[in-house]
N, C-alpha and C positions, 0 to 999 in steps of 0.2 A: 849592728852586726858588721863584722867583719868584710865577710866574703859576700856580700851584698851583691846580683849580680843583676841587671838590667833583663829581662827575660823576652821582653818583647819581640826586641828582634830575631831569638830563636826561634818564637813561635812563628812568627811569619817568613823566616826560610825554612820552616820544617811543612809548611802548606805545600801540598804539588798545585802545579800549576794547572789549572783547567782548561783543557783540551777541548775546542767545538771543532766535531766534526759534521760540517753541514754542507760536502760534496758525496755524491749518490755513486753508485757504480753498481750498472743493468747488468746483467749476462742472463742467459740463455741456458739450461739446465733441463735434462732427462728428467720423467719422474722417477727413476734409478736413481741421478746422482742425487738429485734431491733427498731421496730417504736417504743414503749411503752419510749425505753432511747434514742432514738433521740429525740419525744416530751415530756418526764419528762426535759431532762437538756438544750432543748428549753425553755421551760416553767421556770426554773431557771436563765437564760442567762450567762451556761455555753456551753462551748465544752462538747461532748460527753467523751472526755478522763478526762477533770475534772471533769465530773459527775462521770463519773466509778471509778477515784482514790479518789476521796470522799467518796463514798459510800463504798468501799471497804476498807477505812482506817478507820470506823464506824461514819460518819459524815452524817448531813442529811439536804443535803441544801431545803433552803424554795421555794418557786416558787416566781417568781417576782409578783408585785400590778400587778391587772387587771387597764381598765382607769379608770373605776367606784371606784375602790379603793385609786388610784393614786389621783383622784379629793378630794375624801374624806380627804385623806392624808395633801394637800393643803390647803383645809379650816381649816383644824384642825391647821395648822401650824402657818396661819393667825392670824386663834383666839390666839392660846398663844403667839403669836407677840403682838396683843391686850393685853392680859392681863400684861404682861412683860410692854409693854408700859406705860399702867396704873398704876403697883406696881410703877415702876420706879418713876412717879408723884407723886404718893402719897410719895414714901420714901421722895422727894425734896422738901414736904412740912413740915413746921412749925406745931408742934403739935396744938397751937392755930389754925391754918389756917384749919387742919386736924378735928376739932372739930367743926369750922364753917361750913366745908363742907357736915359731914355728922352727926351733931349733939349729937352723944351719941359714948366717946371716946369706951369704953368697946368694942359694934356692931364692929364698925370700926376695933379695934383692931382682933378681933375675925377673920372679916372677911378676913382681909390682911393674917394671919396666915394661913388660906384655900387658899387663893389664890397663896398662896407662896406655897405651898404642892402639888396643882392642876398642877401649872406650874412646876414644877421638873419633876412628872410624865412621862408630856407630852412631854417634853423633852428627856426623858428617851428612850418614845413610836418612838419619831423619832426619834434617834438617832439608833436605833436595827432597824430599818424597814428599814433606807436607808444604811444598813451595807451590802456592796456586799455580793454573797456567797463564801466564803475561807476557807480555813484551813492553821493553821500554817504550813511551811514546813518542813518536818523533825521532828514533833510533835506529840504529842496526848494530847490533852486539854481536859481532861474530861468533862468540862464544855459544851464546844460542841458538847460534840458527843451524838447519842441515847444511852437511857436507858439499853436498849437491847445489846446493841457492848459487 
């Protein structure tokens, strides 16, 4: 073959690196705040120790979709499956065909353009929602973290 390519070394920079975290850190805690960051990093679907070395490294993770949100999520994703379906057809078609179909090229045009912008979006919207909560290790992302840190 041609394009024969050595793979190996992809594989092993595509490994992350393994992280031992084997320093302790005590604090002192209400049995208030205790339920409060047992059900905040419930509510995120971390461990308590990821939620506390999160927060602590000035990072603020989000809380998971409720079902009501998670449903919503779904249909939304649908629809821009729908629409993507739909560009996709249109792109496949012959401008005469394109001008048959919806009579006045300009509209058409016009509207593909929105529908290509709407669909980016929404792609955009899922792709951050269904982004576990993390943090780089051994980082600080500003991008990530609160305003405040």
């Amino acid at each position: 073959m041609v394009h024969e390519e050595d793979t190996s070394n992809q594989k092993q920079e595509q490994k992350k690196p393994v992280i031992r975290r084997d320093k302790v850190v005590v604090t002192k805690v209400t049995e208030q705040e205790l339920s409060q960051i047992k059900s905040t990093a419930e509510q995120c679907g971390m461990t308590r120790s990821d939620f506390i070395r999160a927060r602590a490294l000035g990072y603020k993770p989000r809380q998971r979709l409720s079902d009501r949100e998670l449903d919503g999520l779904r249909q939304l994703a649908a629809c821009r499956t729908d629409m993507v379906n739909f560009a996709n057809a249109l792109h496949g078609l012959s401008d005469n065909e394109k001008i048959r179909l919806f009579r006045h090229e300009e509209t058409m045009l016009e509207w593909y353009e929105k529908v290509a912008h709407v669909t980016n979006h929404v792609a955009d919207f899922l792709q951050s929602t269904q982004t576990a909560n993390s943090y780089p290790a051994g980082t600080t992302n500003q991008e990530t973290k609160e305003d405040d840190a």
